[in-house]
N, C-alpha and C positions, 0 to 999 in steps of 0.2 A: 673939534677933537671929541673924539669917544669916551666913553668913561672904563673901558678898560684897556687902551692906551693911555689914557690919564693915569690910570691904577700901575701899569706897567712903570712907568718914569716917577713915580713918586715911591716904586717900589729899590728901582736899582739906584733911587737919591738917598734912601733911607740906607743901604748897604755899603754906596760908595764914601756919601760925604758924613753921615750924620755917625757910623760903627755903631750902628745900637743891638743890643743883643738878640740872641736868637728868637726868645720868646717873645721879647718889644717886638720885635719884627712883625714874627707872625701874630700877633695881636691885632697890627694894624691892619694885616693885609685880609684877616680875617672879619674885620670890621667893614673892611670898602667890598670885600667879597658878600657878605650877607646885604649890603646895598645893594648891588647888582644883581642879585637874586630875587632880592624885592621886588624892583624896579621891573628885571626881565619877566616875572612872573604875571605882570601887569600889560603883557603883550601878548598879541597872538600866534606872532611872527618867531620861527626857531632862530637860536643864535643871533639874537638884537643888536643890533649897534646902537647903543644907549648916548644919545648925545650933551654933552655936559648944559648942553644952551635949552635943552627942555627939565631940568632938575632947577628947581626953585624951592624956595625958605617952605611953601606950603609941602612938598615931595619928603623935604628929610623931615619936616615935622612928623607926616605919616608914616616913614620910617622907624623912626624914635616910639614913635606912640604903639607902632605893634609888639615892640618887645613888652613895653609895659603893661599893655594887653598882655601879651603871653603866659598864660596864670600856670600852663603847667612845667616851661623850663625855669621858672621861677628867677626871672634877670633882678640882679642886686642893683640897689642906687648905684654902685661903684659900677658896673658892669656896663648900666645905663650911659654913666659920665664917661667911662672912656670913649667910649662910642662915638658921646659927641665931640671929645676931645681930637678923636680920631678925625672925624668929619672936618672940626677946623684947623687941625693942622695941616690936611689936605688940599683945604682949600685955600691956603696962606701961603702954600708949593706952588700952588699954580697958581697963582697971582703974584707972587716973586719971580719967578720963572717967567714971569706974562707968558705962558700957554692958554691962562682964562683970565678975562677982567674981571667980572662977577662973582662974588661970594655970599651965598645963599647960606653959608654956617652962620652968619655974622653973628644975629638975634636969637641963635640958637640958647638953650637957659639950661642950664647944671643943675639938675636934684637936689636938695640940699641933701647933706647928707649927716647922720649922725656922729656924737664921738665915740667910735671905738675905744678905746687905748687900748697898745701893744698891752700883750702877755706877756708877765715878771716872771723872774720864778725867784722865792725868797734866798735871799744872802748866800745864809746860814746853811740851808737845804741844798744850794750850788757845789756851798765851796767843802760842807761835807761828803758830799758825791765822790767830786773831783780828788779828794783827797783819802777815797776809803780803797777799801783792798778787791771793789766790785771789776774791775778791771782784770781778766787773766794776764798772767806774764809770759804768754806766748803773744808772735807779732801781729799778728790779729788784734789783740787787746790792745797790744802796745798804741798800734795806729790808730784806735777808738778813743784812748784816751788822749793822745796828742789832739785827734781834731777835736776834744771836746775841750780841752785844756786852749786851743788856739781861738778857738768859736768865741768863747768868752773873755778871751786875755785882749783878743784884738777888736772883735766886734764886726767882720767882715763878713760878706755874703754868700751864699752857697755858691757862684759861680765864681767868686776869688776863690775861694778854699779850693773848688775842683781844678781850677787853671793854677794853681800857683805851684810853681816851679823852684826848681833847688836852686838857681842862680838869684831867685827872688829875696833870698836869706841872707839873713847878715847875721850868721851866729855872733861875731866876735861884739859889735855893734848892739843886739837883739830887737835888731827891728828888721819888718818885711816890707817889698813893696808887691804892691796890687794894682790891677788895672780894672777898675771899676765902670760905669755905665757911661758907656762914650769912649770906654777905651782912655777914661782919664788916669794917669796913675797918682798914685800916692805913698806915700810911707808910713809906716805904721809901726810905732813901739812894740814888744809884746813883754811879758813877763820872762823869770829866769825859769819857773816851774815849766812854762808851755814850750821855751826853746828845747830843755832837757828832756823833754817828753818826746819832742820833736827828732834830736838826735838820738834817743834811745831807739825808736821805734824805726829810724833809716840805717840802723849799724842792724838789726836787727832783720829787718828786711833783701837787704842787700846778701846778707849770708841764706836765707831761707830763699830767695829765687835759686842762686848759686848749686846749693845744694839738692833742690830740686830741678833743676837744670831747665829752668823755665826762663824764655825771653821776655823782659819786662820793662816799661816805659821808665828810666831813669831817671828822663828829666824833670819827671813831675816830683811833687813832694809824697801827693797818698795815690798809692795805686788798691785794685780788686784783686782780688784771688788770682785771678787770669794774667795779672802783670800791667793788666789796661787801667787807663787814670779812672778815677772813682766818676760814676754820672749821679745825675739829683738825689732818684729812687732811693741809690744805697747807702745815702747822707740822712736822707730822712728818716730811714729806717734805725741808722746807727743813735741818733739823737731822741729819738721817738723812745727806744729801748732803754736807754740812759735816764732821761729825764721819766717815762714811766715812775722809777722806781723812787723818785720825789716830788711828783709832784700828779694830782686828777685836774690838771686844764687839760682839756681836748687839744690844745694847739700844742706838739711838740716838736717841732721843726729847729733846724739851724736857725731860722730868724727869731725864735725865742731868747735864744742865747744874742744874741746881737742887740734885743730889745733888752736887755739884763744885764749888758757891757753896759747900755749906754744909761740906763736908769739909777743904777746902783753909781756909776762916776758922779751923776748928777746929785746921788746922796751924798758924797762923800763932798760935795762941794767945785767939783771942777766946772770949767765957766765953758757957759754951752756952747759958745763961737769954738773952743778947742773940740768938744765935742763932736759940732757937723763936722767939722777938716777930719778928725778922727773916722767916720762914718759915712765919708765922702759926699755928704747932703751940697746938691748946688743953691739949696735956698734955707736959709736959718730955720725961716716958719714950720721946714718939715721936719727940723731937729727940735722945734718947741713944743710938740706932743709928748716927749720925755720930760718935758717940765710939768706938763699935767699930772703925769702915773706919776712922778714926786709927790706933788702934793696931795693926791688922794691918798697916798701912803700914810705918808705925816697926819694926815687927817683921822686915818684909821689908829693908829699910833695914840693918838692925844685922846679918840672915844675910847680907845681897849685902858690906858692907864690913867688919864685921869682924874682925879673925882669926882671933879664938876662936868665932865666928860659927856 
């Protein structure tokens, strides 16, 4: 087999069986795609038929190793690691599938990588935002403050928030569900502030199409100006604007607030096994980086106040 017949069936197994989202998607296919580029470029021949039985452990070392070389698109350890994560779960399709015996990823080796921790944004600095009169009371404002009010009550991710739909709601109940990475769902508590913000901003809505006699997607929960469900851009923009005005971290995205649902429960004492269900983590270990940003916290905490500090 070829390796862009390979690329082809590990592309429509990722779409049919695995549902991984759009961007998962093209990550990986962008990944086997700059392989084959590699690979082809190391021929003389146009349009190569790349055969999986001449790619061996020494081939993607030299692959791996040229990003790292590449000093001026400047590839990140993480950038490095998916790559190779890419590599071996490719080559784990095709040896489940037997299309390939041979797996040449096997001995491949992951960067270490350093600790980040997620961006907080303080308490205090949140919940007076949320709570101040910076929001107009036209429907505009309205929907700004619900998704910001929803961002951090629930802690869900910019492509729940954009998909999430009005049948998703349980005003009575106050809880939503979400269909998270994999197409898993979940249910999700929220607060009474964020349902209220939530129904404010759709009674409000609902009259402002009406009266400008614009056709608009009903069954989402936030739409754009145009009536169309909200895309990334104009989430990051909304969050970006809002948290500007509390906070100088560079990172002001929806996943700050999601990193600040889950940090600040963890201050308040809740037990992080509820946490990942909450956060939809399929492995505890990646909800235990929020027990770090705790206790750097507490740590800061105990040097700023006290005296042996």
């Amino acid at each position: 087999m070829n390796l862009i017949s390979a690329i082809d069936k590990f592309s429509a197994y990722l779409i049919n069986e695995k549902n991984y989202s759009k961007n998962t998607l093209m990550n990986y296919i962008k990944d086997l795609n700059d392989l084959y580029r590699f690979l082809a470029g190391t021929l003389e021949e146009s349009n190569p038929k790349i055969e999986l039985k001449y790619i061996d452990e020494a081939t993607l070392k030299g692959f791996i190793a040229a990003f790292v070389r590449d000093k001026e698109s400047n590839y990140s350890k993480r950038t490095i690691s998916r790559k190779i994560s890419t590599l071996k779960s490719f080559y784990k399709f095709l040896n489940r599938k037997k299309l390939f015996s041979e797996n040449p990823s096997r001995k491949l080796v992951f960067p270490k990588l350093g600790k980040n921790l997620p961006v907080v944004l303080e308490e205090s600095s949140l919940a007076g935002m949320l709570d101040s009169r910076i929001f107009t009371g036209d429907v505009w404002g309205e929907r700004d403050r619900a998704i910001m009010e929803l961002l951090y009550s629930s802690g869900i991710r910019l492509n729940e928030l954009i998909n999430l739909s009005i049948d998703m709601i349980d005003i009575d109940n106050m809880t939503i569900r979400v269909k998270g990475k994999g197409r898993k769902e979940r249910i999700i508590p929220v607060g009474a502030v964020s349902v209220g913000a939530i129904s404010s901003y759709l009674e409000k809505r609902d009259v402002y199409f009406a009266e400008k006699g614009i056709e608009y997607n009903n069954g989402v929960v936030f739409n754009a100006k145009n009536g169309k469900k909200l895309y990334p851009a104009l989430v990051n923009r909304i969050t970006n604007k809002y948290i500007s005005g509390i906070s100088e971290q560079k990172k002001k995205s929806p996943h700050v607030l999601r990193h600040s649902f889950a940090t600040h429960l963890l201050d308040h004492g809740a037990d992080i096994r509820a946490v990942k269900d909450l956060l939809g983590h399929s492995s505890l270990s990646t909800t235990q980086v929020y027990t770090h940003v705790s206790v750097e916290r507490l740590k800061k905490v105990y040097q700023k106040s006290h005296p042996k500090g």
